[in-house]
N, C-alpha and C positions, 0 to 999 in steps of 0.2 A: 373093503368098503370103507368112504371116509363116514366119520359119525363126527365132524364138526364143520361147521360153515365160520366164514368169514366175514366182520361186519365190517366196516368201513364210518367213524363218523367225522363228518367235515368240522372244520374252526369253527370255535362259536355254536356246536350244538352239540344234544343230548340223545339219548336215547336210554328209554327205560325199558328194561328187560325182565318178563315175569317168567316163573317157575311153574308150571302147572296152574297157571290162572293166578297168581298172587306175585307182588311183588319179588325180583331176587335182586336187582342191583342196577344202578345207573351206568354208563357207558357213556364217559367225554370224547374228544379229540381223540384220532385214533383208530389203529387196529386192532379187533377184538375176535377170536377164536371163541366162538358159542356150539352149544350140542342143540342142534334143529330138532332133536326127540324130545327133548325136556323146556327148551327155550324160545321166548316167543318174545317179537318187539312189540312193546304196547302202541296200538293207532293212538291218536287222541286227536280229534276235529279232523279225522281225513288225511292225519299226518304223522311219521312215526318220528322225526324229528323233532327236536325242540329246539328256537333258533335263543339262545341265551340272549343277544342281542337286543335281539327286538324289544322296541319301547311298545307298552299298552296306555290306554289312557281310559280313564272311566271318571263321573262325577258323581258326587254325593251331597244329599243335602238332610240336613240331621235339626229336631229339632230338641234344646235342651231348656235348663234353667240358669241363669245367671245364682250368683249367692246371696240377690237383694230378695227373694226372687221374681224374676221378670222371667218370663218363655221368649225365647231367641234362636232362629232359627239361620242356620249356617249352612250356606255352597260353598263345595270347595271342587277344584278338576284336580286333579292327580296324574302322575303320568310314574308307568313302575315300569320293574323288567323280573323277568321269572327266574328266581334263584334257586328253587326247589324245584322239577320238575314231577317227583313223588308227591308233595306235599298238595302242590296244583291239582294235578290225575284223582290223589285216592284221599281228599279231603274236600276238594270241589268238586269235580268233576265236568257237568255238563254247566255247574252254576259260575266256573269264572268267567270274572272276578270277584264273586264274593264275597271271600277271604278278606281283600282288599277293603271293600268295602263294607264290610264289620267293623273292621277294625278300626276306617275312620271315623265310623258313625260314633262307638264306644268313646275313640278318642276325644271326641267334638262334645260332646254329652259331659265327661268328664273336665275337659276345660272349661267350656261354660261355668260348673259349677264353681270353678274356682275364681271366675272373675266377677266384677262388678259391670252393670251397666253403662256405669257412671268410666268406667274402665273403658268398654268398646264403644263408647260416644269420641273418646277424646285421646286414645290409641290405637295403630294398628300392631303395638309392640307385644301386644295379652294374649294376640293369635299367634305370633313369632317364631315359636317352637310347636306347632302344629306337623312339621315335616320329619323332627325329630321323633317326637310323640308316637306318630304315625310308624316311622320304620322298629320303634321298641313295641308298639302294639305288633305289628303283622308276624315279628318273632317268637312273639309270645304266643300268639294263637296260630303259627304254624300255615301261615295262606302262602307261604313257597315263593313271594314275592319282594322286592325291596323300592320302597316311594325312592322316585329321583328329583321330580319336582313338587311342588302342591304350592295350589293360586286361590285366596281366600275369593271367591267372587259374588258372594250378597251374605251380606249382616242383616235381619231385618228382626222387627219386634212381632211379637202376636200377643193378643189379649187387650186390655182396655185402655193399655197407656200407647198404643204403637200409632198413633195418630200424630200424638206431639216426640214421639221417640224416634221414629223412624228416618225424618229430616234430617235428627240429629245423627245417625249413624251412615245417613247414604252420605255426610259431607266426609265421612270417613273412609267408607268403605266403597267409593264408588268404581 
């Protein structure tokens, strides 16, 4: 009697394979000899592949402090693709993206603080590295993903000065 099956995975995807209900190992491109007693391909959304390929997109909008401080509030769209399929499954799960979107939030919050108002009235160059930022954050917190683009899309002010500040940022940020 045979005691292993044969997986099959196509270019450009993954497959994650647990052991008794927990993770044992991913599975690229390729031929792969698994024991059907012990090994199970994981579903995830109705699908047991993972297409590496594929771009996602998600937006976020986060609000922080400038370092005058002013409260500012940043859109940004993003667009990733999943480098971790582990990381995705058994750290998101049902919630990606997430991950992704922690990560930008932290990041945005974090910049803010490091610039001035006076900064995003009269450059787009203080957001610049936001894409960079973004792909160190999602590594660091493990969201299984990597940013490919990010598109700053509203700068706006809140609180008491955002009536005369606002003008001045949509001639920037529009």
């Amino acid at each position: 009697m045979l005691n292993k099956t044969l997986i099959k995975v196509p270019p450009g995807q993954a497959v994650i394979l647990e052991r008794k209900g927990e993770f044992h190992r991913l599975l690229f491109e390729g031929k792969h000899v698994v024991n059907p007693f012990s090994d199970d391909v994981k579903m995830w959304r109705g699908e047991k592949y993972f297409n590496l390929n594929e771009t996602h997109s998600t937006q976020v909008e986060e609000t922080g402090q400038t370092k005058d401080p002013v409260p500012v509030t940043v859109g940004v769209s993003i667009t990733f693709k999943i480098t971790s399929p582990r990381d995705v499954v058994y750290l998101q799960g049902d919630n990606f993206p997430s991950g992704v979107k922690k990560a930008l939030k932290d990041v945005i919050k974090e910049r803010l603080s490091e610039v001035s108002i006076r900064d995003l009235c009269e450059s787009k160059s203080c957001l610049e590295d936001l894409l960079v930022l973004a792909d160190e954050e999602c590594k660091k917190q493990k969201a299984g993903c990597t940013p490919l683009t990010l598109v700053v899309t509203t700068v706006r002010s809140s609180g008491e000065h955002s009536e005369r500040l606002d003008p001045l940022l949509s001639k920037i940020w529009k």
